[in-house]
C-alpha positions in Angstrom: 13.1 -2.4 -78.6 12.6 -3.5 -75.1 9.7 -5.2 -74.0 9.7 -5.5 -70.1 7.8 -8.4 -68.4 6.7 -9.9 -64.9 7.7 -13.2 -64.0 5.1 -16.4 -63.1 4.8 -17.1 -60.2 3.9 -20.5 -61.8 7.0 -22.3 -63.0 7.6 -25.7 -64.8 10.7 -27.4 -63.0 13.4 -29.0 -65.1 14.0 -32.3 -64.7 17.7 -32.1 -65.8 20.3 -30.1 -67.5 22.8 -28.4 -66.1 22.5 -25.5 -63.2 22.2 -22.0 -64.2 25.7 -20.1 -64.0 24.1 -15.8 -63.4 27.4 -14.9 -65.8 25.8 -16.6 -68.5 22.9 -14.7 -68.4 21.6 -11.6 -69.8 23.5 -8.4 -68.6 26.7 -11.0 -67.2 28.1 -7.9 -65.7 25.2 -8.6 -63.0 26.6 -11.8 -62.4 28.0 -10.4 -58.6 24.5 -9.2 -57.8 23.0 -12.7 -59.0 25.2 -14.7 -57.0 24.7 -12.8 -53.9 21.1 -13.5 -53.8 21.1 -16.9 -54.7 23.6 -17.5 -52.4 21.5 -15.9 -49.8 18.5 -17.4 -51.1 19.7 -20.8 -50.6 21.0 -20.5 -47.2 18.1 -18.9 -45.9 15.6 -21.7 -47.4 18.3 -24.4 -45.8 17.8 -23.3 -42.6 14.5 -23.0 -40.5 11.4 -23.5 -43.2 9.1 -21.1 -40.5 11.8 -18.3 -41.1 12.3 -18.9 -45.1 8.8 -19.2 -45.4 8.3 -15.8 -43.4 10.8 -14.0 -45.4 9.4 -15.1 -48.9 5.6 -14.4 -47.8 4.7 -17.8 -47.5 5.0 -19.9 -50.6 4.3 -23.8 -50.6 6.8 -25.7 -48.2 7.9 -27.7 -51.2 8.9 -24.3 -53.0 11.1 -24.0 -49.9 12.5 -26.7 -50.3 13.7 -26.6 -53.2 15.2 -23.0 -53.2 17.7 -25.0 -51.2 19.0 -26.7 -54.3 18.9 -23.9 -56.5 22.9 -23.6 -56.6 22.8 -27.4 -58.3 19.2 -27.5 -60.1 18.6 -28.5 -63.4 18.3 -25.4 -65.5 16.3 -24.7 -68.8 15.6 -22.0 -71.2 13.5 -18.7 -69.5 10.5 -19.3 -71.7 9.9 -22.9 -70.8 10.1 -22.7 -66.9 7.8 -19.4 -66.6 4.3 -20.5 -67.1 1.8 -18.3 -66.0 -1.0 -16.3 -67.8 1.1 -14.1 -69.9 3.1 -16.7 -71.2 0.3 -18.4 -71.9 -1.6 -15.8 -73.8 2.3 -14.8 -75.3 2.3 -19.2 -76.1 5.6 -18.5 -77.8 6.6 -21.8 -79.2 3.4 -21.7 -81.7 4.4 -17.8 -83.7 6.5 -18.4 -86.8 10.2 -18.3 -86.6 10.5 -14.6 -87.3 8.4 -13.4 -84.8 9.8 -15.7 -81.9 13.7 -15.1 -82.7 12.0 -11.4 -82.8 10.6 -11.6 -79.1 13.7 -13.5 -77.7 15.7 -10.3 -78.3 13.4 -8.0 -77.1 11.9 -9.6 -74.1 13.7 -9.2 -70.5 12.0 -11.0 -67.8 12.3 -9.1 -64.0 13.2 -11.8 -61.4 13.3 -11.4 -57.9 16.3 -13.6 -58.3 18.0 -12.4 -60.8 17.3 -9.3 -61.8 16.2 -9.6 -65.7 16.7 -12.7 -67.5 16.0 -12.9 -71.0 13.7 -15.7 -72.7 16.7 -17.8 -74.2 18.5 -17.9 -70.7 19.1 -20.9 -69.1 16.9 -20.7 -65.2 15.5 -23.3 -62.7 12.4 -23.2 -61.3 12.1 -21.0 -58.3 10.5 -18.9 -56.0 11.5 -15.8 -54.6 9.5 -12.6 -55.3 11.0 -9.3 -55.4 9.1 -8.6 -52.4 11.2 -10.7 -50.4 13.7 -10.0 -47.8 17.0 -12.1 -47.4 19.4 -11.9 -45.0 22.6 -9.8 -45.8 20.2 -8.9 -48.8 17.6 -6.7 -47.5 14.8 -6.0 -49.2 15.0 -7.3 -53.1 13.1 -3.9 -54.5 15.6 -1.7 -52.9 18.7 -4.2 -54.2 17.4 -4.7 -57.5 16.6 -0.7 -58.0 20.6 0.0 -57.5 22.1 -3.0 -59.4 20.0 -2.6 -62.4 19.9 0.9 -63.0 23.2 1.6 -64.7 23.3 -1.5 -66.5 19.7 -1.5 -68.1 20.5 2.1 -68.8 22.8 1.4 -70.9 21.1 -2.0 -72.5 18.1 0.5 -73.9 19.6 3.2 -75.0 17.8 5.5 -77.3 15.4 2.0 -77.9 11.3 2.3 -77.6 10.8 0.2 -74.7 7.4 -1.6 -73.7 6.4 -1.9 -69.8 4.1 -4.8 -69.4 5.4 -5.3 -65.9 3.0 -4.9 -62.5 3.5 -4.7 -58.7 7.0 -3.9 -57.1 8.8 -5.2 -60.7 7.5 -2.0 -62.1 9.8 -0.1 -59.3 13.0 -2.1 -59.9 13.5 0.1 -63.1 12.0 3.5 -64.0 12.9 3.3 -67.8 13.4 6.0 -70.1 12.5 9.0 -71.6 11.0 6.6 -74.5 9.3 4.3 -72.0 5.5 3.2 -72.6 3.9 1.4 -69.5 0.6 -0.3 -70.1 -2.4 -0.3 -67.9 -5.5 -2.9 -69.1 -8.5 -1.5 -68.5 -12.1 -3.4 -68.7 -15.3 -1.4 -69.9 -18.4 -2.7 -69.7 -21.7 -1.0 -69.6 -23.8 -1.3 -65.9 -27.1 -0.1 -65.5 -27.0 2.2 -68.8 -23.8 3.6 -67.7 -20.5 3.2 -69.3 -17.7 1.7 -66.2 -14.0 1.2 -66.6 -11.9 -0.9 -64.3 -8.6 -2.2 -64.3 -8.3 -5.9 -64.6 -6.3 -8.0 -62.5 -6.1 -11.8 -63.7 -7.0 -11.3 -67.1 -4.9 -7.6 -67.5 -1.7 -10.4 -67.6 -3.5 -12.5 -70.5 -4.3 -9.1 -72.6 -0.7 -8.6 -72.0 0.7 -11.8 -73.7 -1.2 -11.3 -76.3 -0.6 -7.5 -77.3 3.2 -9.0 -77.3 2.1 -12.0 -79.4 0.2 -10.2 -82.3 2.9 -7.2 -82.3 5.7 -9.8 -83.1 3.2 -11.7 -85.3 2.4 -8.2 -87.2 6.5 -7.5 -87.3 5.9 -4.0 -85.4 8.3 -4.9 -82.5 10.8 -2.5 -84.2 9.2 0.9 -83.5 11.5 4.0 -84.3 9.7 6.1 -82.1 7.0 5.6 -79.1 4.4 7.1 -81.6 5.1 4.1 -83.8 4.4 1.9 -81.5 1.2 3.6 -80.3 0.5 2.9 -84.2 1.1 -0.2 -84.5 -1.1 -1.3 -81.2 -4.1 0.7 -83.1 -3.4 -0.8 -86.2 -4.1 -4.2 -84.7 -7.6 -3.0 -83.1 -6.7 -2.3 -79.9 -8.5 0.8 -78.2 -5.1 2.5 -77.0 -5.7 6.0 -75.1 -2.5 8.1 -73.7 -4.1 9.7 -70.4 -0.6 11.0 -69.6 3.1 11.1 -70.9 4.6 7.8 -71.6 1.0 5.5 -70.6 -0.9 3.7 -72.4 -4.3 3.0 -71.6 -5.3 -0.1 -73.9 -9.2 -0.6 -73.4 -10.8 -4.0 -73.7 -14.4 -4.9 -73.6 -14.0 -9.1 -73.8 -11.0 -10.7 -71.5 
């Protein structure tokens, strides 16, 4: 099984260990298209801030900065520098062995820098979103779509894979045939009448945790989608299929 995810845009910065070589990560046959963009990356953020800043929609000027240094930064496991909502609802280091070796294999991160990352992969702290545009780059989406697609192909196979991602990471790869892409929604009842929306903020937290009780349970080895579907019932969650390969999980508390 593959269970896709969005990075945080919150990240916790190393203070040492050694800098992050993209051959050693997940997928090494992406290690080209990895050095191209931090290569790019860093060059862009060591010139004019004004123009990094531009081309990476404005992040702090400290962020800046340090994309500058990312070729040299201290590097640490995935799921140690990404700290945002999900990873906090996911709050891997407290699950029982079994299910956290079990989410290490199945989890691949989407990176604006590198492509996908798995958890156990060594990463700085950075921050480039795949929204971004770097010179001799172009646009990451676009870049990403055609380095990924043969590669990840291959990586899932005829495995049931989980799409947990949002925004533009959700276009970087379609999937497959045995795909499942989750949308959060929120019902609540307003003036006698039953409203669904979908969640923002807290559609990231529902996320961690479906990923968190499914390895917990030991269902993040589904044969088939329908299993899967199963197994997200079987742990209480309202799941509804409102089309082919999407899954409509329906919360009333975030």
């Amino acid at each position: 099984m593959l269970i896709l995810l969005p990075p945080s845009e919150g990240k916790a910065r190393p203070a040492r260990g050694r800098p992050a070589d993209p051959a050693e990560l997940w997928l090494p046959v992406l290690a080209p298209a990895r050095r191209r963009v931090l290569d790019a990356l860093a060059a862009l953020c060591a010139g004019d801030p004004a123009v990094a800043a531009a081309a990476l929609g404005a992040p702090p000027a400290a962020d800046v900065a340090a994309n500058a240094g990312l070729p040299t930064a201290p590097a640490r496991r995935a799921d140690t520098v990404y700290t945002g909502v999900l990873y906090e609802a996911l709050d891997l280091p407290t699950l029982p062995g079994a299910a956290r070796a079990a989410v290490t294999r199945s989890a691949v991160v989407f990176s604006g820098l590198w492509g996908v990352v798995r958890l156990g992969d060594r990463i700085p702290a950075y921050r480039c979103a795949i929204g971004a545009r770097l010179p001799g780059v172009g646009g990451l989406g676009a870049y990403w779509r055609r380095e990924l697609a043969g590669p990840l192909d291959e990586a899932a196979g005829g495995a049931v894979v989980l799409d947990l991602r949002s925004g533009a990471y959700a276009a970087a790869w379609p999937g497959t045939a045995r795909t499942l892409t989750v949308r959060v929604l929120h019902e609540r009842t307003v003036g006698g009448a039953v409203e669904r929306t979908v969640v923002s903020h807290f559609n990231k937290a529902t996320k961690g945790r479906i990923v968190r009780e499914l390895a917990a349970a030991g269902a993040l080895a589904p044969r088939r989608p329908a299993d899967l579907v199963a197994a997200l019932r079987d742990l209480k969650y309202t799941v509804e299929e409102p089309r082919p390969r999407h899954l409509d999980v329906v919360v009333a508390e975030l």
